[in-house]
KEVOVEX-888419 format. One record per residue (C-alpha): residue number from 1; x, y, z. Coordinates in steps of 0.2 Angstrom, whole numbers, plus 5000, padded with zeros to 4 digits. Layout:
# residues N
<atom num="NUM" c1="X" c2="Y" c3="Z"/>
...
//
This chain:
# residues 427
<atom num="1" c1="4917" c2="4932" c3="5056"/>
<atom num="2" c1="4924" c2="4916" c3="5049"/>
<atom num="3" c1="4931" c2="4925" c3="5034"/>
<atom num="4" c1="4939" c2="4936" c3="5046"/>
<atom num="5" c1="4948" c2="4924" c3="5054"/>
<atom num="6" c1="4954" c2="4912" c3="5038"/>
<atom num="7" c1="4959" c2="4929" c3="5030"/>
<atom num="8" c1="4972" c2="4933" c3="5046"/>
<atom num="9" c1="4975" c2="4915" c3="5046"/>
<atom num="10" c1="4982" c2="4917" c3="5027"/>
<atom num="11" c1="4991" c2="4936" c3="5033"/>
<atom num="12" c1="4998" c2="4928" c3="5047"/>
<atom num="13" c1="5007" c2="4916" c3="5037"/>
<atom num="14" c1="5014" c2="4927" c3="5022"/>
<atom num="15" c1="5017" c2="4941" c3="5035"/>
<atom num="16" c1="5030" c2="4930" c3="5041"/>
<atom num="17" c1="5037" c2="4927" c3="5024"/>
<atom num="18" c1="5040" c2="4947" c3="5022"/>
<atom num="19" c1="5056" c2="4956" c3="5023"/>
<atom num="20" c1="5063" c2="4956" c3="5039"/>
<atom num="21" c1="5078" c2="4966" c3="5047"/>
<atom num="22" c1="5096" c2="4958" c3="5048"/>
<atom num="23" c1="5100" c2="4948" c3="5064"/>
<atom num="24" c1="5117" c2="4955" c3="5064"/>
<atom num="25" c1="5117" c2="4972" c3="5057"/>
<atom num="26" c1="5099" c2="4978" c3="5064"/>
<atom num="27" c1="5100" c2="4986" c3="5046"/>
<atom num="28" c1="5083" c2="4981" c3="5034"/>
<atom num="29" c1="5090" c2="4963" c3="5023"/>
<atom num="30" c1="5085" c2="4972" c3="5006"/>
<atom num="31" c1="5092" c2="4988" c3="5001"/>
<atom num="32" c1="5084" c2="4998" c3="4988"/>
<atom num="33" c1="5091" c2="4996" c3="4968"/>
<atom num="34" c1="5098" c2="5009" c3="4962"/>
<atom num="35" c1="5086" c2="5009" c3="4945"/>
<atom num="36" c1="5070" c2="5018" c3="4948"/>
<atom num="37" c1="5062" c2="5005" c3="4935"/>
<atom num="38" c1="5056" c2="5022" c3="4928"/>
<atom num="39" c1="5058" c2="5023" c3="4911"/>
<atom num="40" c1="5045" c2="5038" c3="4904"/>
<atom num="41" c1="5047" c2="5056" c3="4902"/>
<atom num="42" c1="5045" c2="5070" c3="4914"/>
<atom num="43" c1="5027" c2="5070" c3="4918"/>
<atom num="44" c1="5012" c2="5082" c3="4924"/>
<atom num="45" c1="5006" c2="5080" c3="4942"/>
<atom num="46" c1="4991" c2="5088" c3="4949"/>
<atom num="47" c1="4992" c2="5094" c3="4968"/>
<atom num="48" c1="4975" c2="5097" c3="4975"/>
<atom num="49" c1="4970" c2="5110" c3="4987"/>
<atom num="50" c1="4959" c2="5104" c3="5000"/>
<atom num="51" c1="4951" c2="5117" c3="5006"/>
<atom num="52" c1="4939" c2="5115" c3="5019"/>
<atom num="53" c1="4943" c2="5135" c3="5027"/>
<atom num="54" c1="4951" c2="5150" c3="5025"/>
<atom num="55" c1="4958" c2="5152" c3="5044"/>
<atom num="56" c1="4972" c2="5141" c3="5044"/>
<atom num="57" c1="4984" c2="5130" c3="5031"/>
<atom num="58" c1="4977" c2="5116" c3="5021"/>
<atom num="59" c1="4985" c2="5101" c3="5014"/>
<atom num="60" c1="4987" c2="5097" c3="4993"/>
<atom num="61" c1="4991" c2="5079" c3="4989"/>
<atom num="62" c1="4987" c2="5070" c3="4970"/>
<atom num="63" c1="4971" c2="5066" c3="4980"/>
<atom num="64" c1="4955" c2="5073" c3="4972"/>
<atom num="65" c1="4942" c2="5081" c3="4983"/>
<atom num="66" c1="4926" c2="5069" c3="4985"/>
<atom num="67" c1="4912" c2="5074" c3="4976"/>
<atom num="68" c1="4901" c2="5072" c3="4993"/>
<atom num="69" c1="4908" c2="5087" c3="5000"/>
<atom num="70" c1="4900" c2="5104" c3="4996"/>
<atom num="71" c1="4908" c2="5118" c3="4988"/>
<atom num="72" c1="4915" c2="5129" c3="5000"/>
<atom num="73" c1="4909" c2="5146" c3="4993"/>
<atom num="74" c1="4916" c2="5157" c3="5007"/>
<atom num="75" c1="4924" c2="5175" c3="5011"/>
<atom num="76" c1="4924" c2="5187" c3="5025"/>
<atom num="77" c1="4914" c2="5200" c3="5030"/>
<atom num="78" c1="4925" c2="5215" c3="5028"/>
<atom num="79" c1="4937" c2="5220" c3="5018"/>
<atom num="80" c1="4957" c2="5217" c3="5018"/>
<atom num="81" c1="4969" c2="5234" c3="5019"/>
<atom num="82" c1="4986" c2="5232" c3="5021"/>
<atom num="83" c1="4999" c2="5247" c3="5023"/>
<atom num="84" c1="5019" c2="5249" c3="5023"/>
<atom num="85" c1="5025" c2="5242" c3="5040"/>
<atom num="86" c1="5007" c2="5237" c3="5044"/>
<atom num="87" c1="5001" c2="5219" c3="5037"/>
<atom num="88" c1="4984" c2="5217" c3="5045"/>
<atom num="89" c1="4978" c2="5234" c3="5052"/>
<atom num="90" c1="4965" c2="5231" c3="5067"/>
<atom num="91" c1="4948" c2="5226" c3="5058"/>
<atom num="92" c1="4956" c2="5219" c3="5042"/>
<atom num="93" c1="4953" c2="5204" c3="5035"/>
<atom num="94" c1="4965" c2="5188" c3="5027"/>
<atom num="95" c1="4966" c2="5189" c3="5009"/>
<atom num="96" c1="4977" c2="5174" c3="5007"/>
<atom num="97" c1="4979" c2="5155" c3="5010"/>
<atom num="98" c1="4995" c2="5144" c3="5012"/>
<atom num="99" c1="4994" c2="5125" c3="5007"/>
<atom num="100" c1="5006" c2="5112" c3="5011"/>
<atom num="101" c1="5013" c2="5097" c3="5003"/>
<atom num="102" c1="5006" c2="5082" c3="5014"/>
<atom num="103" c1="5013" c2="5065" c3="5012"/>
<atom num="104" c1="4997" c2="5057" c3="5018"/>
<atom num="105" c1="4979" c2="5054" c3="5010"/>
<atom num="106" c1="4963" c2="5067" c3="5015"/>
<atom num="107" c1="4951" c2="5057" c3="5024"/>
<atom num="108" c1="4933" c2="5060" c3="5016"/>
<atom num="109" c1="4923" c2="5045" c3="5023"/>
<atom num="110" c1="4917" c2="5056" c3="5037"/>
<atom num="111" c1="4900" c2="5062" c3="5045"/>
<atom num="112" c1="4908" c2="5078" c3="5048"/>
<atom num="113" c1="4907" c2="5091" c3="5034"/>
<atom num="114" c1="4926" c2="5097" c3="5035"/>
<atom num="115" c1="4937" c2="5081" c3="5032"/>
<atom num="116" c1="4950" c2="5074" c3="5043"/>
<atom num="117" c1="4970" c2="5073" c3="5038"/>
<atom num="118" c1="4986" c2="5072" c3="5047"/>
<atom num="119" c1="4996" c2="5085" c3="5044"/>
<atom num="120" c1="5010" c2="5081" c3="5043"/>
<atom num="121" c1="5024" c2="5087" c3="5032"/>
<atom num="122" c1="5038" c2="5082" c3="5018"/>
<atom num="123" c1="5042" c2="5073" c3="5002"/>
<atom num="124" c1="5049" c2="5054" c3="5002"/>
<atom num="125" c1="5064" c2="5058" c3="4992"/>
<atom num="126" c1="5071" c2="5073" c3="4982"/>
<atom num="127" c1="5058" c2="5079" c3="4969"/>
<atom num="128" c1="5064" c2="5084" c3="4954"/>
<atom num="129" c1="5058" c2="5094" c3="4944"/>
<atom num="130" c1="5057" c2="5098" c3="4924"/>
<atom num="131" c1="5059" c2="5116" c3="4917"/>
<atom num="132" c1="5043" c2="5118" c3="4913"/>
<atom num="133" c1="5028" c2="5132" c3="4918"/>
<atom num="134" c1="5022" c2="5128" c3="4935"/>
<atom num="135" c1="5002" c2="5134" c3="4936"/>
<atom num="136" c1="4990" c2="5136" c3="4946"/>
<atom num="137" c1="4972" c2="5136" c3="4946"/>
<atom num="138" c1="4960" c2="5144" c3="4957"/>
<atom num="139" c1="4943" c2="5148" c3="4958"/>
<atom num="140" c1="4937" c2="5164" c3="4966"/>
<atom num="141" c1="4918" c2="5174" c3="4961"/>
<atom num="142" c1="4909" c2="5191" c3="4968"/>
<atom num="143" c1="4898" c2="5188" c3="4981"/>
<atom num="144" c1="4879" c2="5199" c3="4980"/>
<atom num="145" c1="4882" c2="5217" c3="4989"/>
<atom num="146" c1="4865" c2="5227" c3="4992"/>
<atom num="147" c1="4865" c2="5245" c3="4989"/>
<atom num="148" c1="4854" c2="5259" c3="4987"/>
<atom num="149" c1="4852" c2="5267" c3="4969"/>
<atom num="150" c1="4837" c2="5268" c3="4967"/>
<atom num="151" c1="4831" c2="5252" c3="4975"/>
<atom num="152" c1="4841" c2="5240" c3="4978"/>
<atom num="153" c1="4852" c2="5232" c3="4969"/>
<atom num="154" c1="4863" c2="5216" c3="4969"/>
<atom num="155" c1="4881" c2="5222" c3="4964"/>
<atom num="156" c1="4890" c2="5206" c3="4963"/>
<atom num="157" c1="4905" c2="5211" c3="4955"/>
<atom num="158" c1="4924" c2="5215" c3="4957"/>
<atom num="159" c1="4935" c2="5224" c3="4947"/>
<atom num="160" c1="4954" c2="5221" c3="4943"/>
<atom num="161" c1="4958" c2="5205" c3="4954"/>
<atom num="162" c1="4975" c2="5204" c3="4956"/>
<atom num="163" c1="4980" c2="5184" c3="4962"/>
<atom num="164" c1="4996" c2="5182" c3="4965"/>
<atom num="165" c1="5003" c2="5161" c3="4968"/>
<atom num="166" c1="5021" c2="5161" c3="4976"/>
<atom num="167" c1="5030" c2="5141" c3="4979"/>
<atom num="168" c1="5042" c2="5140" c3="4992"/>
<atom num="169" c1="5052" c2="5128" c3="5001"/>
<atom num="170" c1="5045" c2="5124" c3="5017"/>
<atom num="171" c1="5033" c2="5117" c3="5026"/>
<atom num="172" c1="5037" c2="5118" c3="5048"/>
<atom num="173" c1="5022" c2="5118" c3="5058"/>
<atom num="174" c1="5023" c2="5136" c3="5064"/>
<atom num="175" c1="5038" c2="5142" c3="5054"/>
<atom num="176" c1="5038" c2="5156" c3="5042"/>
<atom num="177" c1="5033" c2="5149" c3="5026"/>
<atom num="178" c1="5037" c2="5166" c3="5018"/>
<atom num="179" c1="5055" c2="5164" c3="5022"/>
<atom num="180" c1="5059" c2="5149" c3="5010"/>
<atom num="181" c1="5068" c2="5149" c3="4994"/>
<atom num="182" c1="5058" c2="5156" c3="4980"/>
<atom num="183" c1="5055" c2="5142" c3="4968"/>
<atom num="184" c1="5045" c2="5150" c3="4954"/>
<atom num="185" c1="5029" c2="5164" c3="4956"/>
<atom num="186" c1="5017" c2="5173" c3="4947"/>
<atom num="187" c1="5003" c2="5184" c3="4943"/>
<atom num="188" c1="4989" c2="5186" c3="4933"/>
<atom num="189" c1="4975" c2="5201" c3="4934"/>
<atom num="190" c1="4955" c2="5197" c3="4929"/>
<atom num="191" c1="4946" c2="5212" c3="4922"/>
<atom num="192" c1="4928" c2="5208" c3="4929"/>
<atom num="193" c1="4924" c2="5194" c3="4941"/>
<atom num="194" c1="4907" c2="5190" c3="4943"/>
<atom num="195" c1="4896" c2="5182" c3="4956"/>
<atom num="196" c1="4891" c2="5164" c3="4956"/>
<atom num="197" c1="4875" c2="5166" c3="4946"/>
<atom num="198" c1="4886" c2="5168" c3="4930"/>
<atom num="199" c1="4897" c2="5155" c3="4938"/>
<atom num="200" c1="4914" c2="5155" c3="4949"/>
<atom num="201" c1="4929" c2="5160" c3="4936"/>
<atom num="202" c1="4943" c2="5152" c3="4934"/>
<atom num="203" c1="4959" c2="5159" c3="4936"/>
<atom num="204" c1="4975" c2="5152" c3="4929"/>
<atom num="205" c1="4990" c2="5159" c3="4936"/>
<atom num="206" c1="5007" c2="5155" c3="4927"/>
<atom num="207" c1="5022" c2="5156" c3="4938"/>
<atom num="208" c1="5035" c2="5152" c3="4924"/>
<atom num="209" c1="5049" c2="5139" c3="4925"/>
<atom num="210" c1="5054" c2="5133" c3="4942"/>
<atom num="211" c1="5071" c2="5143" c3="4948"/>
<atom num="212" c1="5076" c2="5126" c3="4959"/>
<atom num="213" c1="5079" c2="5112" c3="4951"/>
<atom num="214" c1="5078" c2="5099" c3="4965"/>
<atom num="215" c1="5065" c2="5100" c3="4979"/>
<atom num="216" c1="5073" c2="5090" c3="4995"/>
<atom num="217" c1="5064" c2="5079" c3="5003"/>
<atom num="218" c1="5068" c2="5087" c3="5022"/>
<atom num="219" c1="5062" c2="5104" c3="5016"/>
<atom num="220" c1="5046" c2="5099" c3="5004"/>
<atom num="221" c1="5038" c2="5115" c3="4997"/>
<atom num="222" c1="5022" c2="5125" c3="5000"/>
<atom num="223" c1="5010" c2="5138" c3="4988"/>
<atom num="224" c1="5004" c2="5155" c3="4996"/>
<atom num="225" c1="4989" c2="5161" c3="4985"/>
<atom num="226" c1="4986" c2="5180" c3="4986"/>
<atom num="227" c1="4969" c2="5189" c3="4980"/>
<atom num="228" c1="4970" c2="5209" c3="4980"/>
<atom num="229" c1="4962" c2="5223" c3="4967"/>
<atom num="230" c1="4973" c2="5239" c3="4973"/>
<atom num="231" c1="4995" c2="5235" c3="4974"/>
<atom num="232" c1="5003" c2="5253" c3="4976"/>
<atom num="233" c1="5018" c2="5255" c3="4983"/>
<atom num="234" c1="5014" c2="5243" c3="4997"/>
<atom num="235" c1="4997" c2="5246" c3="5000"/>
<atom num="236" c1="4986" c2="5233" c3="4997"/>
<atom num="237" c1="4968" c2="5231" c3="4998"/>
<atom num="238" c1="4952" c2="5220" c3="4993"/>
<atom num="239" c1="4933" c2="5224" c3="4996"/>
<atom num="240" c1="4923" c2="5210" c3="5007"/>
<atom num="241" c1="4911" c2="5204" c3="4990"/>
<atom num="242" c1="4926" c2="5190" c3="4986"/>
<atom num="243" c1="4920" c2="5171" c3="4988"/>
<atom num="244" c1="4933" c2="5155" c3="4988"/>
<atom num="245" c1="4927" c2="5140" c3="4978"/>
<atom num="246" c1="4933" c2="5125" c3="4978"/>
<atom num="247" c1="4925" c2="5105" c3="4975"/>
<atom num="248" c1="4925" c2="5091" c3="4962"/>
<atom num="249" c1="4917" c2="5105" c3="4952"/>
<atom num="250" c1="4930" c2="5120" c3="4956"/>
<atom num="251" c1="4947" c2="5110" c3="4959"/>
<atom num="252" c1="4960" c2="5124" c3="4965"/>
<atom num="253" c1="4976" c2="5115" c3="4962"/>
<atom num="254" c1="4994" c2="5116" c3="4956"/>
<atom num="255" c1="5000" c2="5107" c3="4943"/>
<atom num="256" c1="5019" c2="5105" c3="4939"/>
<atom num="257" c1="5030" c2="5093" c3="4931"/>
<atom num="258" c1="5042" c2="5080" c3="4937"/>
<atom num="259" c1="5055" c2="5067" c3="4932"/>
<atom num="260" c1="5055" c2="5054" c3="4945"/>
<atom num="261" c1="5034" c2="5052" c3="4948"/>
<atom num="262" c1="5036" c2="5032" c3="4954"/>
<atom num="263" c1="5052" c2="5020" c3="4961"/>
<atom num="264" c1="5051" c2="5001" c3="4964"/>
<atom num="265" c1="5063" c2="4999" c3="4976"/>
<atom num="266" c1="5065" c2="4979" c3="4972"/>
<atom num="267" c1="5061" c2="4966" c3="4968"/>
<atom num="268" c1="5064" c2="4949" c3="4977"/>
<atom num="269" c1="5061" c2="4932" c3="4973"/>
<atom num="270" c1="5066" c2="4923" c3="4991"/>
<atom num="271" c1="5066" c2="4903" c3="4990"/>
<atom num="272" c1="5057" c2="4896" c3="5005"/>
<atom num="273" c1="5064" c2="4878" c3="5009"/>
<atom num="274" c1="5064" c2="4869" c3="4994"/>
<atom num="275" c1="5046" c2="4871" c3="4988"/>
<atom num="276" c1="5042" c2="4888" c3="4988"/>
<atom num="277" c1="5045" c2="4906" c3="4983"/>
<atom num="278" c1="5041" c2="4922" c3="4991"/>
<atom num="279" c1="5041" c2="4939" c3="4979"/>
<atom num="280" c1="5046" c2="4952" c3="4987"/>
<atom num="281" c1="5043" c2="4969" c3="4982"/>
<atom num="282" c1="5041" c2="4989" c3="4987"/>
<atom num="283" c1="5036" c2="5002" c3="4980"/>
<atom num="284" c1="5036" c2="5023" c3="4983"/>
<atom num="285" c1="5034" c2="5040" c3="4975"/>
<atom num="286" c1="5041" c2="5059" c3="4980"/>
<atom num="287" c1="5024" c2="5060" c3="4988"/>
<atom num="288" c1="5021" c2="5048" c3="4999"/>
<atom num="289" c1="5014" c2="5029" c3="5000"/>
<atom num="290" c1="4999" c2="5035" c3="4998"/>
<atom num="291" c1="5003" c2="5037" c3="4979"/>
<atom num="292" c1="5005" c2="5020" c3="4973"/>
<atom num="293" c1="4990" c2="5013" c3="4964"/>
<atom num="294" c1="4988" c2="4995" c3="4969"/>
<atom num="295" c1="4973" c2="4992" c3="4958"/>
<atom num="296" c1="4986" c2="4993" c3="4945"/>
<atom num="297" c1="5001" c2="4981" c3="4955"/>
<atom num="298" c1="5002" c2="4967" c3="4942"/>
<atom num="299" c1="5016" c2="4952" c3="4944"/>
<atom num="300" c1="5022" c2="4943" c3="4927"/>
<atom num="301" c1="5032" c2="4925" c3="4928"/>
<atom num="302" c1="5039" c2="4919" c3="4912"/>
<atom num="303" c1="5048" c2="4902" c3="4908"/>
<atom num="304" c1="5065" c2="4901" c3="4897"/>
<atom num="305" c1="5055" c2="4900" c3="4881"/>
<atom num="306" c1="5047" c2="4915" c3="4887"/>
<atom num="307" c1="5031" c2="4908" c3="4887"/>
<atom num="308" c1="5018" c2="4914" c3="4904"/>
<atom num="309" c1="5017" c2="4903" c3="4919"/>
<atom num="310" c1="5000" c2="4904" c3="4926"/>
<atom num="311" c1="5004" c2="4899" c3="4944"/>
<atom num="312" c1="4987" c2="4891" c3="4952"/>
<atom num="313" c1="4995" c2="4889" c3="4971"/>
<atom num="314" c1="4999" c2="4908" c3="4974"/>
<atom num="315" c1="4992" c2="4916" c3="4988"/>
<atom num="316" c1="4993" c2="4935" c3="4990"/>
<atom num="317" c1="4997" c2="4949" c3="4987"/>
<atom num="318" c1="4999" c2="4954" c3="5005"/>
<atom num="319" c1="5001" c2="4973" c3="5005"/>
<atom num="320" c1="5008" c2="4985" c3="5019"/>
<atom num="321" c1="5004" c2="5002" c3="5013"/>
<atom num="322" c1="5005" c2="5012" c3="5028"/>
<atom num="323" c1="4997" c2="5028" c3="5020"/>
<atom num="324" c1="4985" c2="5031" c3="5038"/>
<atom num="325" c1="4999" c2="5029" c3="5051"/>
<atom num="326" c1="5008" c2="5044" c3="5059"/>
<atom num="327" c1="5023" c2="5047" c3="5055"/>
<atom num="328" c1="5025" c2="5030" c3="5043"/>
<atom num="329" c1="5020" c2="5038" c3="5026"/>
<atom num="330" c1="5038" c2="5041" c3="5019"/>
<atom num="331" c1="5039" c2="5021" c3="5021"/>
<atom num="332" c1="5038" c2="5011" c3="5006"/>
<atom num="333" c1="5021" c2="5001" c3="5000"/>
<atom num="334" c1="5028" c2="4983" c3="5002"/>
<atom num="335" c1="5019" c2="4966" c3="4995"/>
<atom num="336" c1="5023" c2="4948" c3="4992"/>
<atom num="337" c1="5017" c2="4934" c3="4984"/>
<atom num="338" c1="5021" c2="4915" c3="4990"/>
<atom num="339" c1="5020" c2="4901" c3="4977"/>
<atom num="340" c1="5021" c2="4884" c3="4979"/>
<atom num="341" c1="5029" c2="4879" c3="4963"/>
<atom num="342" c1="5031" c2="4860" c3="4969"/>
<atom num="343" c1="5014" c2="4858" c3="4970"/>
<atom num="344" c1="5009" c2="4868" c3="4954"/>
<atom num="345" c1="5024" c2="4855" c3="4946"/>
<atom num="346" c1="5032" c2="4870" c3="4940"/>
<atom num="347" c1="5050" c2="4861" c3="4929"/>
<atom num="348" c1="5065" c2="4865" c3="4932"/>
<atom num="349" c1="5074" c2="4881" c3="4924"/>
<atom num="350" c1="5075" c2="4900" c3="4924"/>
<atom num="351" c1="5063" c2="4911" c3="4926"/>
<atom num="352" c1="5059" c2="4930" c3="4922"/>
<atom num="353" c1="5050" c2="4937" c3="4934"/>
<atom num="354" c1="5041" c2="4956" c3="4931"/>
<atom num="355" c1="5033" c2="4968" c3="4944"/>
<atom num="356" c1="5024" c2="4984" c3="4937"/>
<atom num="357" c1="5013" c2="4998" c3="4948"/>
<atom num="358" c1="5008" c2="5015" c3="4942"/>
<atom num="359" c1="5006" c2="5031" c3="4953"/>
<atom num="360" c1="4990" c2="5038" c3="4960"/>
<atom num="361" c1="4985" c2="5046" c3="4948"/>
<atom num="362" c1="4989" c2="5034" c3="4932"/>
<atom num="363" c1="5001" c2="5044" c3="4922"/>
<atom num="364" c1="5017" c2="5033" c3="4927"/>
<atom num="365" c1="5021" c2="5016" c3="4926"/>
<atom num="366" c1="5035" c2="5008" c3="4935"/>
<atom num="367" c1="5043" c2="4990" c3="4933"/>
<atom num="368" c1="5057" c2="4980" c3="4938"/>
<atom num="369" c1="5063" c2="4962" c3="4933"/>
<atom num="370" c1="5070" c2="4950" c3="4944"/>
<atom num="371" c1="5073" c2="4930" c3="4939"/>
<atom num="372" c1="5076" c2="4915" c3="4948"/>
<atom num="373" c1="5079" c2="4895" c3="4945"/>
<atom num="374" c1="5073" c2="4879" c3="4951"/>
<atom num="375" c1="5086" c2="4865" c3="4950"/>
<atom num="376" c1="5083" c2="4847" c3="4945"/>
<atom num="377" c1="5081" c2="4841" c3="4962"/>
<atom num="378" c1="5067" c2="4854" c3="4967"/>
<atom num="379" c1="5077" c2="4868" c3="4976"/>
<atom num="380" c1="5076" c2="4886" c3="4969"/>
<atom num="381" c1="5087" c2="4901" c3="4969"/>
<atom num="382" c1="5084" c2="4920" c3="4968"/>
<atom num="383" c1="5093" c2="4933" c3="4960"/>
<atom num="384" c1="5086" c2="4952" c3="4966"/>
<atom num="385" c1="5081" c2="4963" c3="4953"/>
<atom num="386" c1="5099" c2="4970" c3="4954"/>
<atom num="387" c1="5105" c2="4954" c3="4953"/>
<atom num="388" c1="5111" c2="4949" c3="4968"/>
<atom num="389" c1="5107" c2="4930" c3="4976"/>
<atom num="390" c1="5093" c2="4932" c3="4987"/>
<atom num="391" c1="5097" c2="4922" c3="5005"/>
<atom num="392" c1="5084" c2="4909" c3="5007"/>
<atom num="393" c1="5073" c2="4903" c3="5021"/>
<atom num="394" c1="5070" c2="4887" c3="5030"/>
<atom num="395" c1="5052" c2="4879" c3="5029"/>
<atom num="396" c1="5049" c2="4888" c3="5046"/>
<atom num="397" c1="5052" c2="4904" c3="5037"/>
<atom num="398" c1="5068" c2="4908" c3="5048"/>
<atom num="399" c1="5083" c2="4915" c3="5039"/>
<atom num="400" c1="5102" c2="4911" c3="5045"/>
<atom num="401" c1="5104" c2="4916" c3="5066"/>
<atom num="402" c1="5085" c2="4920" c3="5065"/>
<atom num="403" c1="5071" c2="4913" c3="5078"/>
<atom num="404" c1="5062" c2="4901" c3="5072"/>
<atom num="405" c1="5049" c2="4909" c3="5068"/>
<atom num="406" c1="5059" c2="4925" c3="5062"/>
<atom num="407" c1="5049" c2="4938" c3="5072"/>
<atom num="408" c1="5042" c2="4935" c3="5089"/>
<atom num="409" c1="5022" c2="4925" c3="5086"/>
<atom num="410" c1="5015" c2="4941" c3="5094"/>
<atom num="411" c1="5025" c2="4954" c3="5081"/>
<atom num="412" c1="5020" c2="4943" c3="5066"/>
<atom num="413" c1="5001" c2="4944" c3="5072"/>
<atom num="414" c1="5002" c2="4963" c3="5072"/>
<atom num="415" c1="5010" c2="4963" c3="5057"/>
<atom num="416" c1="4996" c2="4952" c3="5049"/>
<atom num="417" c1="4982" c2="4964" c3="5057"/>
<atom num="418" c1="4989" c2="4979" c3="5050"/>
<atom num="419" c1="4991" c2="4971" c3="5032"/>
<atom num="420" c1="4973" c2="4968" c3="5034"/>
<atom num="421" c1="4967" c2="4984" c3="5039"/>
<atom num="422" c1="4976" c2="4990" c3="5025"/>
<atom num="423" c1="4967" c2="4981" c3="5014"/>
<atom num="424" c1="4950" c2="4981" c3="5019"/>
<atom num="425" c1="4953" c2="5002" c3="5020"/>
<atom num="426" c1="4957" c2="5000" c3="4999"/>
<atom num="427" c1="4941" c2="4992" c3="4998"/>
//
């Protein structure tokens, strides 16, 4: 309990020091840079399917599934038929599965078996894509059919399974998710598909070069996965000895390739009176906050030699990543660092200062410089990370036609909390 409280003690005080909005404008005080800080190639991303049914629409994310969660290994009891004019005739069965980009994490640390999420839909920004193939992968095996020749006989196979993978724009909760614009699709057909005891198979289904470009952030994108062993002229069908896999060991999943994986929006160094510094910083990818690795956040402060300063007063980071709050996952990750450079005897000078973070799934690595000075007489300045003077605060950590305290006691206590939580939920 007591390291509860000294640790909200600390939040409540660099909460205060975070980014705040303008008392004039009502606008936020730090607009974004226009530099990604970016600097790599186009990039692979894996979107995972988690599938935890086949009745309804499941979320992807860069999330892998969690290896507590059993394999789902299911399929329906009768088969699917569908005729010209006449999708799902009475007593036929779903041969398909829509899943959704979601801008939020898949929450596995549960006693129930299926996982929670919120489902909610989007991108952060525009997601651009490279022209590159866009595939999928997806697990599928026979499931054991008795029948009668001459004793019985476990069947366990399918012939000639069609699976089709079609990426749309779209995402609306109810909306027709077959009425977007096609960005790329594709088919491949398995000769022989055998039952689990010979292992589920996996089938790689290559939908070619993406026929958009740009994937807009309002209209985000969704992948329709199709399963059928007869296609003539409209009339579709599949027998009932199909099984869906999926798991740490059968990952169904898409996997395309991007150009912008990871932005740092800016980076801040605010003086605070004139014996400390608050580093400001915040971070986002096309998918959601989620996706920023903060194991992997790393802050770099360099002298005019160049040489490492190794401050021993910092306190933080303080990280407000609001990856579990409805509606707040398009939001930046923000952090900040305060050090107390009169107290470290930090000379005067300029400095360089460096941020670096990487996406979710490591394969991107961001970072932004920013530099500041501290004059003869102690006081420091800050130039942003585009290179603009940063407007300092006063020792109370008020800004120019601010309260003193900047936000109300109450609003800077919440704030502190939720900076908390967040972090105790990355531990």
């Amino acid at each position: 309990m007591r390291n509860i409280v000294i640790a909200w003690l600390a939040g409540l005080a660099l909460v205060a020091a975070l980014p705040t909005g303008s008392a004039q404008s009502g606008t936020p005080e730090y607009a974004e840079d226009d530099e990604s800080g970016y600097a790599g190639g186009p990039i692979e991303v894996t979107m995972y399917h988690h599938v935890y049914n086949l009745l309804d629409k499941v979320p992807m994310n860069t999330q892998a599934m969690d290896p507590a969660v059993p394999d789902l290994g299911q399929g329906f009891l009768g088969p699917h038929l569908s005729l010209p004019g006449l999708e799902n005739p009475p007593g036929s069965t779903r041969n398909f599965l829509y899943m959704y980009n979601s801008p939020g994490p898949v929450h596995y640390n549960t006693s129930l078996r299926e996982p929670r999420f919120h489902p909610e839909r989007g991108l952060a920004e525009d997601l651009r894509l490279a022209s590159a193939p866009i595939k999928v992968y997806w697990f599928m095996s026979a499931d054991a059919l008795e029948t009668e020749v001459e004793g019985p006989v476990q069947a366990g196979v399918i012939p000639q399974l069609h699976v089709r993978a079609t990426l749309r724009l779209g995402d609306d909760i109810g909306g027709d998710l077959d009425a977007g614009q096609l960005v790329a699709q594709g088919e491949t057909v398995i000769d022989l598909v055998t039952q689990p005891a010979a292992g589920p198979t996996e089938i790689e289904i290559d939908l070619g070069t993406p026929q958009i470009a740009v994937l807009p952030a309002d209209e985000s994108f969704n992948l329709k996965v199709e399963w059928f062993q007869v296609d003539d002229g409209g009339v579709e069908f599949t027998d009932r000895q199909w099984n869906v896999h999926t798991g740490t060991e059968f990952p169904n999943r898409l996997v395309m390739t991007i150009e912008n994986p990871l932005r740092v929006n800016y980076v801040h160094p605010q003086p605070i009176g004139d014996r400390r510094l608050a580093f400001h910083t915040a971070f986002v990818t096309p998918f959601g906050n989620y996706d920023v690795d903060l194991t992997k956040l790393t802050i770099e402060i360099r002298d005019a030699e160049g040489n490492v300063v190794s401050p021993k007063t910092f306190q933080g980071p303080i990280i407000v990543q609001k990856s579990w709050i409805h509606n707040h996952h398009f939001e930046p990750v923000l952090s900040t660092w305060v050090w107390d450079y009169r107290t470290d005897n930090a000379p005067p000078g300029d400095y360089t200062l460096t941020i670096t973070a990487a996406n979710y799934q490591g394969t991107a690595v961001a970072t932004k410089f920013a530099r500041f000075a501290i004059a003869p007489e102690g006081r420091a300045t800050g130039f942003s990370s585009s290179g603009e003077e940063i407007a300092a605060l006063d020792d109370r950590g008020s800004g120019p036609n601010e309260s003193p305290l900047g936000l109300a006691p109450l609003v800077v206590g919440l704030g502190a909390a939720i900076a908390l939580a967040t972090l105790r939920r990355r531990t």
